[in-house]
VOPAGU-2260 file (C-alpha; in pm, 1 decimal, decimal comma):
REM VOPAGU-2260
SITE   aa  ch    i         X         Y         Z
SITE  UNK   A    0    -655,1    5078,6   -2166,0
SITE  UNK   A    1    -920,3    5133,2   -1872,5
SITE  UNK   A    2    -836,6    5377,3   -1570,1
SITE  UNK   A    3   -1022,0    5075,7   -1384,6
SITE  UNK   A    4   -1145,8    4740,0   -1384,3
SITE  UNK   A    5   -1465,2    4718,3   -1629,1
SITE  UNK   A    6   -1712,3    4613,7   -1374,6
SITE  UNK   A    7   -1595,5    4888,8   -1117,4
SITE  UNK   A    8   -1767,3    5179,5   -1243,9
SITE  UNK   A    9   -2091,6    5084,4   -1185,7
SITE  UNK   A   10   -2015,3    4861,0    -922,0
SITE  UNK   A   11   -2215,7    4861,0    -571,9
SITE  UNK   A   12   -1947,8    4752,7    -259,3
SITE  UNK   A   13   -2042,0    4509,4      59,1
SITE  UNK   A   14   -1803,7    4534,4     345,9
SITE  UNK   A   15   -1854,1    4180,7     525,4
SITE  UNK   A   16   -1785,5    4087,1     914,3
SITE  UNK   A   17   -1801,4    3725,5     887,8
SITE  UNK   A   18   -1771,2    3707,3    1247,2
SITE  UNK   A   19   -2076,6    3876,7    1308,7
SITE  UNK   A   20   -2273,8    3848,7     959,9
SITE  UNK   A   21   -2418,8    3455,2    1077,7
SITE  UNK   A   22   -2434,7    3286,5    1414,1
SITE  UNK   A   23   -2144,6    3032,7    1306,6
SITE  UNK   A   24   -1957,2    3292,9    1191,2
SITE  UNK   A   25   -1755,3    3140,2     953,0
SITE  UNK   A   26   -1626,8    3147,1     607,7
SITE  UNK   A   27   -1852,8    2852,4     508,8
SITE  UNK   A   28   -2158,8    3013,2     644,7
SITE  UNK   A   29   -2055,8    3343,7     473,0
SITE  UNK   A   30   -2010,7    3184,2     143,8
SITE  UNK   A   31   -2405,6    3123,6     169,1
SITE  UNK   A   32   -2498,7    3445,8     218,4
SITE  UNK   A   33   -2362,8    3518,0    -133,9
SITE  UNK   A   34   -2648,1    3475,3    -376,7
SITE  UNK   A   35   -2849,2    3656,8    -134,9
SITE  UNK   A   36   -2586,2    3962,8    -171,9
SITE  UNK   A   37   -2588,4    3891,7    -563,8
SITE  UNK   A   38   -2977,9    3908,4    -566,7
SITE  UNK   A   39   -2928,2    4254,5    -379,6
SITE  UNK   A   40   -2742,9    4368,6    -680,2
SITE  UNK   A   41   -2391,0    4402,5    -511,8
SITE  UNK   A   42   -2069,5    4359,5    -689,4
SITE  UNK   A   43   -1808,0    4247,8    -503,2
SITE  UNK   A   44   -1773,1    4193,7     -96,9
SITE  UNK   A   45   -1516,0    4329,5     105,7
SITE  UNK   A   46   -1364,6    4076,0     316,0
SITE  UNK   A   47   -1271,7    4217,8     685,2
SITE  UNK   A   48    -967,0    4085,4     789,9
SITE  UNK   A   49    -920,9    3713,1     785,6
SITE  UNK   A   50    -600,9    3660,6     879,4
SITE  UNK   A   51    -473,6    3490,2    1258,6
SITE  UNK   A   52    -557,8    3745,0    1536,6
SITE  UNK   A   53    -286,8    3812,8    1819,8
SITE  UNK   A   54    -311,5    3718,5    2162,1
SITE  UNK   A   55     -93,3    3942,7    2358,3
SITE  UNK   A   56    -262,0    4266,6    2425,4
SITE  UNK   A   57    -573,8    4118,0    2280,7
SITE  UNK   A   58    -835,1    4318,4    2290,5
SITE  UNK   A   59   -1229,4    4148,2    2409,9
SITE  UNK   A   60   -1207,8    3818,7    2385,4
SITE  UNK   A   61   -1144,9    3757,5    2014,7
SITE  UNK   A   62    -929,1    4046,5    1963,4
SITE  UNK   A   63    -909,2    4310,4    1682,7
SITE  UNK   A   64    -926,8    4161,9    1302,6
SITE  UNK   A   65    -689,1    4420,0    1239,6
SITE  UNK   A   66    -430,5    4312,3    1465,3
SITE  UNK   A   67    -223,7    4030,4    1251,0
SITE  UNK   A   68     -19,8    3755,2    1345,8
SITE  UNK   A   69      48,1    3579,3    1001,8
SITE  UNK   A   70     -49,3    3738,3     666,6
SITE  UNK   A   71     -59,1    3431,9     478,9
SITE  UNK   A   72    -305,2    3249,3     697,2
SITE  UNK   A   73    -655,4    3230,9     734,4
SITE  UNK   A   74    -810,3    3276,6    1126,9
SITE  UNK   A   75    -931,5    2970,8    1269,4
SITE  UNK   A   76   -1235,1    3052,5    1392,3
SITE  UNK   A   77   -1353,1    3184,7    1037,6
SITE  UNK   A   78   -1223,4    2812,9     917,6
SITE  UNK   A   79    -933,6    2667,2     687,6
SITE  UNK   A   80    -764,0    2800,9     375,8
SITE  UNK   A   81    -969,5    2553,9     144,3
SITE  UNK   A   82   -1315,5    2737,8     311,7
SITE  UNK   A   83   -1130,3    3059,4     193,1
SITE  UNK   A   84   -1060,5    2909,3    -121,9
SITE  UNK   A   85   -1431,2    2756,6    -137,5
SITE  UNK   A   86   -1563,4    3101,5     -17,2
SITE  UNK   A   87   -1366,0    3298,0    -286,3
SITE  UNK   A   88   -1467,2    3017,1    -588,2
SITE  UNK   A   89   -1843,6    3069,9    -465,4
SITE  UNK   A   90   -1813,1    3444,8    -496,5
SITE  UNK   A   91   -1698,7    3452,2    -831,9
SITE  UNK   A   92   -1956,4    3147,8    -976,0
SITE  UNK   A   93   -2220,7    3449,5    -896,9
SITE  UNK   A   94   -2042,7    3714,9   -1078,2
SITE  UNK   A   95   -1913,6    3868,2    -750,7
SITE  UNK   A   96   -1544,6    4006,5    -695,9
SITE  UNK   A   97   -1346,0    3951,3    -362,4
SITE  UNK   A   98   -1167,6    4260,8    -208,6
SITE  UNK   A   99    -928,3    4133,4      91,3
SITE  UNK   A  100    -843,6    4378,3     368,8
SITE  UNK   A  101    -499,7    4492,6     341,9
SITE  UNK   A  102    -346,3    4638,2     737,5
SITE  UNK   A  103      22,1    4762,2     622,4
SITE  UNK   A  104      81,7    4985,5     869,9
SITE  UNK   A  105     129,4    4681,8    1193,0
SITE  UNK   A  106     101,6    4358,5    1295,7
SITE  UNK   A  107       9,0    4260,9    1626,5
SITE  UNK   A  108     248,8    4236,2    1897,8
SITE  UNK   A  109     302,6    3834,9    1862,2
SITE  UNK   A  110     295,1    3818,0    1464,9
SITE  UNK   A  111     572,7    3564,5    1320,1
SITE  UNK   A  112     719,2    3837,2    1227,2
SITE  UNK   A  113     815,9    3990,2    1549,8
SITE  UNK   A  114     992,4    3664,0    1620,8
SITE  UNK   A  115    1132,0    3543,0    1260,9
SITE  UNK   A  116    1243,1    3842,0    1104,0
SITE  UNK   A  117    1553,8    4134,3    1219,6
SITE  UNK   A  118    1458,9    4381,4    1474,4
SITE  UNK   A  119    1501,7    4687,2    1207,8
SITE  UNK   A  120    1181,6    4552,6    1083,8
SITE  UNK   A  121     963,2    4695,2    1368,2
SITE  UNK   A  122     998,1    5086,6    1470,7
SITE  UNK   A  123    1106,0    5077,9    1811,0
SITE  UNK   A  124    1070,6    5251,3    2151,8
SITE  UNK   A  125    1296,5    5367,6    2409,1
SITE  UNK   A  126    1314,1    5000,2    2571,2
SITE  UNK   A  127    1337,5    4823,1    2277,6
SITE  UNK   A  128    1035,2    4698,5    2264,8
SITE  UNK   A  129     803,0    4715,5    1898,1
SITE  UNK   A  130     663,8    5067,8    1924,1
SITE  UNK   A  131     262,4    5125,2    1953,4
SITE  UNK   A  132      80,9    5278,7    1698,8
SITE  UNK   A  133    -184,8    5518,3    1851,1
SITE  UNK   A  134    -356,7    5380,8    2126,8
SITE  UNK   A  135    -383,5    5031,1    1889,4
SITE  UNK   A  136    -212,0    4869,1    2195,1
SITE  UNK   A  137    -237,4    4505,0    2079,9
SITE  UNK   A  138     -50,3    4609,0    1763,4
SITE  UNK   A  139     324,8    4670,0    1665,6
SITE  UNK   A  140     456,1    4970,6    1422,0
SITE  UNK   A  141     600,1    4848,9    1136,0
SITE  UNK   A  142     969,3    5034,9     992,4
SITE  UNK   A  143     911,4    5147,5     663,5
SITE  UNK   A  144    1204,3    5245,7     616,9
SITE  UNK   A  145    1331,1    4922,6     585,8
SITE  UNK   A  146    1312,3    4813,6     246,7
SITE  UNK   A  147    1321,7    4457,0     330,0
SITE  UNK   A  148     962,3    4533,7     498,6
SITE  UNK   A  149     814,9    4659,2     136,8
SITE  UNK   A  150     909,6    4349,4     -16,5
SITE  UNK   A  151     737,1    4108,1     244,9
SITE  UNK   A  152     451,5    4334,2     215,7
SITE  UNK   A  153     393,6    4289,9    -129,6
SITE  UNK   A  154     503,6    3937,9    -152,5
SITE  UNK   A  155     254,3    3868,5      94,7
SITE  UNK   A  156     -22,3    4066,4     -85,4
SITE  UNK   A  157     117,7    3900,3    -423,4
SITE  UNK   A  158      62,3    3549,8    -305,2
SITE  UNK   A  159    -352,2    3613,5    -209,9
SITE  UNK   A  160    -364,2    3757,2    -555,1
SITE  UNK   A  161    -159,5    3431,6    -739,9
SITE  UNK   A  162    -213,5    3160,4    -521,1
SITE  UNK   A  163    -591,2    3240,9    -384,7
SITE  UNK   A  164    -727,6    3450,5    -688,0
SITE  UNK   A  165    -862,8    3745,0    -503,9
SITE  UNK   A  166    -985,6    4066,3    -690,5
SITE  UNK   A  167    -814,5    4353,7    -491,1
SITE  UNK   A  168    -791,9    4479,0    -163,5
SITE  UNK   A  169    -935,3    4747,6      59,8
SITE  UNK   A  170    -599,2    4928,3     229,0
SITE  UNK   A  171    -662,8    4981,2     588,4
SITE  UNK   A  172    -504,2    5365,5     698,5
SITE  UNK   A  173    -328,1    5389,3     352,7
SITE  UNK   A  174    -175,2    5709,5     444,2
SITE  UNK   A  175      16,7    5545,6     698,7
SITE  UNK   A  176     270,7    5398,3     536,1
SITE  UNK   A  177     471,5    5571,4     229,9
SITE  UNK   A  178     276,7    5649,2    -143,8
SITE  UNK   A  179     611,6    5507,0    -302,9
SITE  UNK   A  180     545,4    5173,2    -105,8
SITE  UNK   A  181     149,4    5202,3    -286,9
SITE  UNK   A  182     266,7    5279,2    -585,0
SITE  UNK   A  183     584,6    5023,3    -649,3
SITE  UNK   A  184     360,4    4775,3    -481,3
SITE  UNK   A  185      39,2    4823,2    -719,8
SITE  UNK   A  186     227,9    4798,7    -990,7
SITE  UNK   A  187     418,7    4476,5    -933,1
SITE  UNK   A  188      68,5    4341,8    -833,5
SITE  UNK   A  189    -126,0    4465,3   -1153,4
SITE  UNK   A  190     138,4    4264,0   -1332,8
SITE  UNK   A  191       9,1    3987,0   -1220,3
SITE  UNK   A  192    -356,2    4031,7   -1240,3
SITE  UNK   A  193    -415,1    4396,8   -1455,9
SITE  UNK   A  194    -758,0    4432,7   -1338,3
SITE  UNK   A  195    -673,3    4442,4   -1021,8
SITE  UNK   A  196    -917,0    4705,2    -760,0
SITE  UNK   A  197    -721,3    4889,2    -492,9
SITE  UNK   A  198    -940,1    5086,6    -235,0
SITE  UNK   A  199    -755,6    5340,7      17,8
SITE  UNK   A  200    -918,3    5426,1     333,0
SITE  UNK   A  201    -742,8    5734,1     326,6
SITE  UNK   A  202    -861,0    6107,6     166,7
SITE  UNK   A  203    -469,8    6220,2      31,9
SITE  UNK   A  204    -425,7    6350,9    -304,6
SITE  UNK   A  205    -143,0    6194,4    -426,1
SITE  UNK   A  206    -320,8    5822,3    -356,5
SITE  UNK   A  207    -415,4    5852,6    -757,8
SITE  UNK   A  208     -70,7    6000,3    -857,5
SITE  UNK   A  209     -15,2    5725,0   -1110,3
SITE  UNK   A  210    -348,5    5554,9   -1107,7
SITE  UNK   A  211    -221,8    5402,0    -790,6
SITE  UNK   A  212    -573,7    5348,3    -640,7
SITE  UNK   A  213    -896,4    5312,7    -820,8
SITE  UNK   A  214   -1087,6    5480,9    -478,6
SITE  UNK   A  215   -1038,2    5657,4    -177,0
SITE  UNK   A  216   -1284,3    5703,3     111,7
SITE  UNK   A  217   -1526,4    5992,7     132,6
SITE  UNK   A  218   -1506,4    5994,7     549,8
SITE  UNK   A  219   -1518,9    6437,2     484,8
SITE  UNK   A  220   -1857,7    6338,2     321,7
SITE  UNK   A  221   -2015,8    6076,7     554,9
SITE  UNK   A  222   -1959,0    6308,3     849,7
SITE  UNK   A  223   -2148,7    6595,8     700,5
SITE  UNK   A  224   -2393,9    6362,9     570,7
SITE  UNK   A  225   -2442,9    6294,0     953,3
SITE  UNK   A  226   -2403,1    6642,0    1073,3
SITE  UNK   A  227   -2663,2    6778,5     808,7
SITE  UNK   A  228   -2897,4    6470,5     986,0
SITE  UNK   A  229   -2862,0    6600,8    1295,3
SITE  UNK   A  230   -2864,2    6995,5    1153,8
SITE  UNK   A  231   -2518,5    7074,4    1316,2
SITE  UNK   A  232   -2480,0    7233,5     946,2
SITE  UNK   A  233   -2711,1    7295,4     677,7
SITE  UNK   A  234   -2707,7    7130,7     371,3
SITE  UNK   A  235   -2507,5    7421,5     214,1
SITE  UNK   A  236   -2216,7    7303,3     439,2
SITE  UNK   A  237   -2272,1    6939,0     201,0
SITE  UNK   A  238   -2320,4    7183,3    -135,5
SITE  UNK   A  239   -1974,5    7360,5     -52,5
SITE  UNK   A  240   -1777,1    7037,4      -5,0
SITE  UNK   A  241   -1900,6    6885,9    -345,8
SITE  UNK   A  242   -1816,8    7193,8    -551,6
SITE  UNK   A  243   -1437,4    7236,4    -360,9
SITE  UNK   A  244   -1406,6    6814,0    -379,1
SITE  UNK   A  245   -1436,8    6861,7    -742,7
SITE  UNK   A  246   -1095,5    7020,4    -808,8
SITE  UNK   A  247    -867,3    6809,8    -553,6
SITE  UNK   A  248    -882,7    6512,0    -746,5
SITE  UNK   A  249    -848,3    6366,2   -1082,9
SITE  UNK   A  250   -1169,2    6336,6   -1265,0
SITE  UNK   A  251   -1087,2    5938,0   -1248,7
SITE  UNK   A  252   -1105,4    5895,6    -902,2
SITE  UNK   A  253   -1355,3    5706,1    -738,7
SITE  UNK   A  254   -1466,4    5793,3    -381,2
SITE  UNK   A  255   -1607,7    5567,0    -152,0
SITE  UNK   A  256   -1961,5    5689,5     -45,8
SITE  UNK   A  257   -2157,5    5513,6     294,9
SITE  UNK   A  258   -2382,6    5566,4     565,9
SITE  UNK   A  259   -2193,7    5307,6     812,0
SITE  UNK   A  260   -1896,6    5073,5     787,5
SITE  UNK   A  261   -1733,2    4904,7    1091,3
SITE  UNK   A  262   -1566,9    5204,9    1197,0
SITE  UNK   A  263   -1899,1    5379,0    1230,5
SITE  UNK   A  264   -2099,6    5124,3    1364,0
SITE  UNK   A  265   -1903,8    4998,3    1629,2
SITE  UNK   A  266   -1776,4    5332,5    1767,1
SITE  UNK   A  267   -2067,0    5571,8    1685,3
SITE  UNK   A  268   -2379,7    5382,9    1633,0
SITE  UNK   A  269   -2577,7    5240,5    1367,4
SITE  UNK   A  270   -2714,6    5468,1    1068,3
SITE  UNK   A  271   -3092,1    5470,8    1228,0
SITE  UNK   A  272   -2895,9    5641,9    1541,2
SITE  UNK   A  273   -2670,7    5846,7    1385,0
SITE  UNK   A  274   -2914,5    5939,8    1088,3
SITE  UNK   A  275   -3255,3    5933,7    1225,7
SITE  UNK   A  276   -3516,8    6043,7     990,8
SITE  UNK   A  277   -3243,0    6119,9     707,7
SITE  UNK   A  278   -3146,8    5768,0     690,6
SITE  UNK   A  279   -3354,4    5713,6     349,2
SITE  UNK   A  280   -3236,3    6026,1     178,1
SITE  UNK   A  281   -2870,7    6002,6     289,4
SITE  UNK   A  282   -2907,4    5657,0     162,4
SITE  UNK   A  283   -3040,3    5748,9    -171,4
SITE  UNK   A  284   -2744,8    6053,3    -138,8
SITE  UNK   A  285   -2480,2    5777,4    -182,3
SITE  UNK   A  286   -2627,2    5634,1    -451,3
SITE  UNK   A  287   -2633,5    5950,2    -652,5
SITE  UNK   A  288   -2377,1    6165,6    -590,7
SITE  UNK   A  289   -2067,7    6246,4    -821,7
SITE  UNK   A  290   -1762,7    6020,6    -847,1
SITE  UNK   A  291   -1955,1    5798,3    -586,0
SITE  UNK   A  292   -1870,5    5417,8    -525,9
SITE  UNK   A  293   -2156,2    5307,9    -284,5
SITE  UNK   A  294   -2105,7    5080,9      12,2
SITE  UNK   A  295   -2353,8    4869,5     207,0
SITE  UNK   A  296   -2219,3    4750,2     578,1
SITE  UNK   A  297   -2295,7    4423,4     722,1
SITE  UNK   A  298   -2702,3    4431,8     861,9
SITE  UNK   A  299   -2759,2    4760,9     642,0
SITE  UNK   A  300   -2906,6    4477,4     352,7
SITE  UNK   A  301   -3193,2    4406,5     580,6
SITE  UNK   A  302   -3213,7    4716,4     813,7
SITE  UNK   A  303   -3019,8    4552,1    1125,5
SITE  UNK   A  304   -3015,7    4831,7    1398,1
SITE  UNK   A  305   -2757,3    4730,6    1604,1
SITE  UNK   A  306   -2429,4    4900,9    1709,4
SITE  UNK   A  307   -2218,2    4538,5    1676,0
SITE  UNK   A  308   -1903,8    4430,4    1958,8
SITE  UNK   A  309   -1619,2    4477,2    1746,9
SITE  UNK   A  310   -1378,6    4212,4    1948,6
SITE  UNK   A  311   -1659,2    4001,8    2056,0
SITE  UNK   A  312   -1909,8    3761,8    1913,4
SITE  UNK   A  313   -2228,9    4003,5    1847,0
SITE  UNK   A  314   -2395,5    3797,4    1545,1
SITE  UNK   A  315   -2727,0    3896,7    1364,0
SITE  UNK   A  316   -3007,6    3656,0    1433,6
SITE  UNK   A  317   -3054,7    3387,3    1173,7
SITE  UNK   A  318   -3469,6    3486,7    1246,6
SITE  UNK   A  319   -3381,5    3791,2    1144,3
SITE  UNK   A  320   -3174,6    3779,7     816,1
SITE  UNK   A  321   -3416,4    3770,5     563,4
SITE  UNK   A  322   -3532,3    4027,2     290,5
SITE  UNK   A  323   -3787,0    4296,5     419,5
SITE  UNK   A  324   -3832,5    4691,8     324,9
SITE  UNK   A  325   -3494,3    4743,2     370,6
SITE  UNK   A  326   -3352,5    4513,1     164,4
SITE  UNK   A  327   -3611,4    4637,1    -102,0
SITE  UNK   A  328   -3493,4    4950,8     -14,3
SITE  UNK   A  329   -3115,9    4870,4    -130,7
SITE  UNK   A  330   -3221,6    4656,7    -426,1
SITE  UNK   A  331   -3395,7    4976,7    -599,9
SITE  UNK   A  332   -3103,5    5191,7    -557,1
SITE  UNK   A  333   -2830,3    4912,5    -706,0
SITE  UNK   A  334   -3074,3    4881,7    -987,9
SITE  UNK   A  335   -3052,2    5202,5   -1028,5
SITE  UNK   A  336   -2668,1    5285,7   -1009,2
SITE  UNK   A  337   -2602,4    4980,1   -1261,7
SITE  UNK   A  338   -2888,4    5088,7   -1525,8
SITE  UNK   A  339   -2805,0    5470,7   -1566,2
SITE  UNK   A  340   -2458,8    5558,7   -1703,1
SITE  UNK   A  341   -2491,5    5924,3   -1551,0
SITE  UNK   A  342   -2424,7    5776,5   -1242,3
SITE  UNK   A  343   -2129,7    5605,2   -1325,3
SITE  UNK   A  344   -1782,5    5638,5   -1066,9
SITE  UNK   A  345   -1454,3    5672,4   -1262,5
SITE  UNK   A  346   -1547,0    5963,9   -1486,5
SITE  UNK   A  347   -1740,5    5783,2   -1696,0
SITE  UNK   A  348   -2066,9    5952,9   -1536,8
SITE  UNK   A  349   -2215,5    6312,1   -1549,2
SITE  UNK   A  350   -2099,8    6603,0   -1347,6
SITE  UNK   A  351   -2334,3    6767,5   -1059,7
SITE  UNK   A  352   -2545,9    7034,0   -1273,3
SITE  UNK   A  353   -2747,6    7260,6   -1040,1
SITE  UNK   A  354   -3135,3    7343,5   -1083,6
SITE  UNK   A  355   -3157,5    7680,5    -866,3
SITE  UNK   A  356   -3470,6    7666,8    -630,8
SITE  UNK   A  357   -3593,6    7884,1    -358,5
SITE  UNK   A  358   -3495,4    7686,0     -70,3
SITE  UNK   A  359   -3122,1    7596,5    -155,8
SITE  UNK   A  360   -3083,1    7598,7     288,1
SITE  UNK   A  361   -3260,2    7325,0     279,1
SITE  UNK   A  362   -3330,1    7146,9     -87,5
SITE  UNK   A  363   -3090,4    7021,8    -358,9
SITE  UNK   A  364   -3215,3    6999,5    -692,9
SITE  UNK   A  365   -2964,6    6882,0    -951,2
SITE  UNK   A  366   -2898,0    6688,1   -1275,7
SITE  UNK   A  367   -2668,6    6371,2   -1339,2
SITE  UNK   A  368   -2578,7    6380,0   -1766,6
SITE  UNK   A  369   -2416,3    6096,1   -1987,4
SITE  UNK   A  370   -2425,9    5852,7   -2249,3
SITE  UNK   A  371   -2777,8    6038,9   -2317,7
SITE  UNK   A  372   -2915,4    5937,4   -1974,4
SITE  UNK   A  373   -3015,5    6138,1   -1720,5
SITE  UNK   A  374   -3090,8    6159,5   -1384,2
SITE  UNK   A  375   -3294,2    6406,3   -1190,6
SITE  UNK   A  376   -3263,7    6403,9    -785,0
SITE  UNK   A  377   -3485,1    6655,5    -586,1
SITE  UNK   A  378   -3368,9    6608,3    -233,9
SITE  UNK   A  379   -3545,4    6760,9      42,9
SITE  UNK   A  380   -3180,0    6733,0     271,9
SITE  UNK   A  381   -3366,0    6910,8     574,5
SITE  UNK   A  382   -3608,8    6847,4     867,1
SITE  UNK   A  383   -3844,9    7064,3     751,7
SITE  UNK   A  384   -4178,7    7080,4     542,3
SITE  UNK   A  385   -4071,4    7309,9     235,9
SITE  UNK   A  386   -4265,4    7499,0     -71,3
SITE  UNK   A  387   -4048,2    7429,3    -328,3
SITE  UNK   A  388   -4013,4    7627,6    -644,9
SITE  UNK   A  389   -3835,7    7635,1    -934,2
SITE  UNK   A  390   -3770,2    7602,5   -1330,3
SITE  UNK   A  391   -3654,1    7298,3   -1517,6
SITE  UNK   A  392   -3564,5    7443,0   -1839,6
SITE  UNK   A  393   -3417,7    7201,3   -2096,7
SITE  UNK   A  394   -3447,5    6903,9   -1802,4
SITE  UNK   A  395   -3854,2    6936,8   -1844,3
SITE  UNK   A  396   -4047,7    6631,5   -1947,6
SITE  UNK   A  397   -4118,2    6261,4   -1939,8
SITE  UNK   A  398   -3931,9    6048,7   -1661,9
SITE  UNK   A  399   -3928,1    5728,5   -1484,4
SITE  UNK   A  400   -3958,6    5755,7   -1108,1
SITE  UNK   A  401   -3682,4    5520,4    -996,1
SITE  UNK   A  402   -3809,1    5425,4    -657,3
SITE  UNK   A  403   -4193,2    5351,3    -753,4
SITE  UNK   A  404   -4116,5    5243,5   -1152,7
SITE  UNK   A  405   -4400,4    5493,7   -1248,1
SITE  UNK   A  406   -4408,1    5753,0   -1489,2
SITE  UNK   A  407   -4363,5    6070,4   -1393,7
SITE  UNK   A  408   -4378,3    6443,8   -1564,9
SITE  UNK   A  409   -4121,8    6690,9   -1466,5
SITE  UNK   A  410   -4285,6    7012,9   -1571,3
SITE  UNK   A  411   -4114,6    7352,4   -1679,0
SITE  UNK   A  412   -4211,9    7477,9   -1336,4
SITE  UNK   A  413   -4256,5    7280,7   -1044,9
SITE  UNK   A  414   -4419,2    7413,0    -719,5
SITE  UNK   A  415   -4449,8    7171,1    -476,5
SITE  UNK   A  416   -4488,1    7093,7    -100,5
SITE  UNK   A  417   -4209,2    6873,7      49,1
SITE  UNK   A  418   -4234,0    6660,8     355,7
SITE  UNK   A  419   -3907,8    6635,5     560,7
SITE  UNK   A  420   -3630,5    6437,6     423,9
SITE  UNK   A  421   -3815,2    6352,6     108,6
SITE  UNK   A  422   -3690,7    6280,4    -246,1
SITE  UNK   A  423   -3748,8    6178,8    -579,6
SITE  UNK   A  424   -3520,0    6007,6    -815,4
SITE  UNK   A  425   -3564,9    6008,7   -1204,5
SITE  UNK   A  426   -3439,1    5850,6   -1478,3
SITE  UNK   A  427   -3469,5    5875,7   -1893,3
């Protein structure tokens, strides 16, 4: 039996914000954005939240997608259950699998089940009153332990799996709420569809205990990614953290690997401001790197520098969403990760093999292995013009650049000026 769903390992992730993604910013106008994702080479979208937003404590004037009134609804300004339903039907026509947003850990403060369900169902504060997660003030704490709460969790997930034929879900602060509550969960759900994907945005260990998730998120690795950028560390700071990452996990587990996501963007700017000149090569980085499960944000497909409202209406230009560079850009690297089994998530792919070189401060040269396919990335990860040097032993010979589709010869020595944050990718 497979650790995951067949199509995961390879698979290239979109995280959509249908409320910013089109000017209607609907479901319906979503659903035709989809063959231009599919054409992109992405294999299944990430749905934000679609579910009712709350009123009371709203935050902005739309509120928070991740503060939830009714988890078996569909928000009315994305449209109706059947544009879901339509939206979902579309996806999968193109070969394209539907992850659903998953927020476990609270509902906002006026969700029907505030008002339809006990008391002991909400953790509580000194008044009475639904406690506050955090600072989420527009949200209510679930009580977890309340067992009654597990079971209308799952049921609801169950019934968007059953009744609306999604693929999986992404799980919004998974280590929030208790493992056991993943894990009994997952498994009632997998009985219903076996192939089911289940992302964590969390970085615990015991997520995989039981092949509870198929991926976690790699936020340890996108904020060095962004501190090497802006050379707050060197890249040996990145080098370390792949080498220690290596033992915390089982060999199975996939990790989530991005530039931006909503988090990101919203709160700490788009990748061209937090990346800069290392936006390509971090890019590229994500597509590459061991155990990796890449993930393109909303606007990332055609290079959208923008920083988007996160409770307001903020909506890319329709002038402007069409393919360009960027999109180019993305479509090379998803060819890429779904040609070459050595870059495969899951351990199906090849481990990180080192090529020493003389500037290891600044420049990572190393080999991706499996199936008889290999991958070569030099990665000039600095800011700096470098002379690199160094021997290719056994890796010598004939390639395929993957970015420009030429040949290329690696010799048994290669010495080499490097412009900042440059790179080459290549494949036999």
């Amino acid at each position: 039996m497979n650790q995951h769903p067949e199509w995961s390992y390879r698979a290239v992730l979109y995280e959509m914000n249908v409320r910013q993604l089109t000017p209607e910013g609907t479901l319906r106008a979503a659903a035709s954005k989809l063959s231009f994702l599919h054409d992109l080479g992405i294999d299944a979208v990430w749905l934000m939240p679609v579910y009712p937003i709350g009123e009371e404590q709203r935050k902005g004037s739309l509120g928070s997608y991740y503060s939830i009134r009714d988890y078996r609804a569909i928000n009315p300004e994305l449209g109706t259950m059947e544009d879901f339903d339509a939206f979902v039907a579309e996806a999968h026509r193109l070969g394209l699998k539907v992850l659903l947003d998953w927020v476990a850990n609270h509902t906002s403060r006026d969700a029907r089940w505030i008002t339809e369900s006990p008391a002991s169902w909400y953790e509580r504060d000194d008044a009475g009153a639904p406690a506050v997660p955090w600072d989420w003030t527009d949200t209510a704490k679930l009580n977890y332990a309340n067992r009654e709460v597990w079971e209308a969790q799952a049921a609801a997930m169950e019934f968007w799996v059953a009744e609306h034929r999604i693929d999986g879900f992404r799980c919004d602060m998974a280590m929030l709420v208790p493992i056991e509550f993943w894990q009994q969960t997952a498994a009632r759900l997998r009985r219903v569809k076996p192939d089911l994907f289940l992302l964590a945005e969390a970085e615990e260990t015991n997520l995989f205990d039981g092949g509870t998730f198929d991926a976690c998120y790699g936020w340890e690795m996108h904020h060095l990614l962004c501190d090497v950028a802006q050379q707050r560390v060197r890249v040996t700071a990145l080098r370390d953290w792949l080498y220690a990452d290596r033992g915390r996990y089982p060999r199975t587990a996939m990790r989530l690997a991005f530039t931006s996501n909503h988090d990101e963007n919203s709160w700490s700017g788009s990748e061209f401001t937090r990346l800069g000149a290392a936006r390509s090569i971090m890019t590229a980085f994500t597509f590459v790197v061991p155990c990796g499960l890449p993930l393109i944000y909303t606007g990332q497909e055609i290079g959208y520098d923008h920083s988007f409202a996160f409770f307001d209406r903020d909506p890319i230009p329709a002038s402007l969403y069409r393919p360009n560079a960027y999109t180019e850009f993305y479509r090379h690297l998803t060819a890429l990760h779904h040609a070459h089994p050595a870059l495969a998530a899951g351990g199906r792919g090849g481990d990180m093999v080192e090529i020493r070189n003389n500037a290891e401060d600044c420049l990572m040269t190393f080999v991706r292995e499996a199936e008889g396919n290999q991958v070569v990335c030099i990665m000039n990860l600095s800011p700096y013009a470098i002379h690199a040097d160094y021997y290719t032993g056994i890796y010598a010979g004939l390639y395929t650049d993957a970015m420009s589709g030429m040949p290329y010869e690696l010799r048994g020595r290669v010495e080499e000026d490097m412009s900042p944050w440059s790179f080459r990718i290549l494949t036999r």
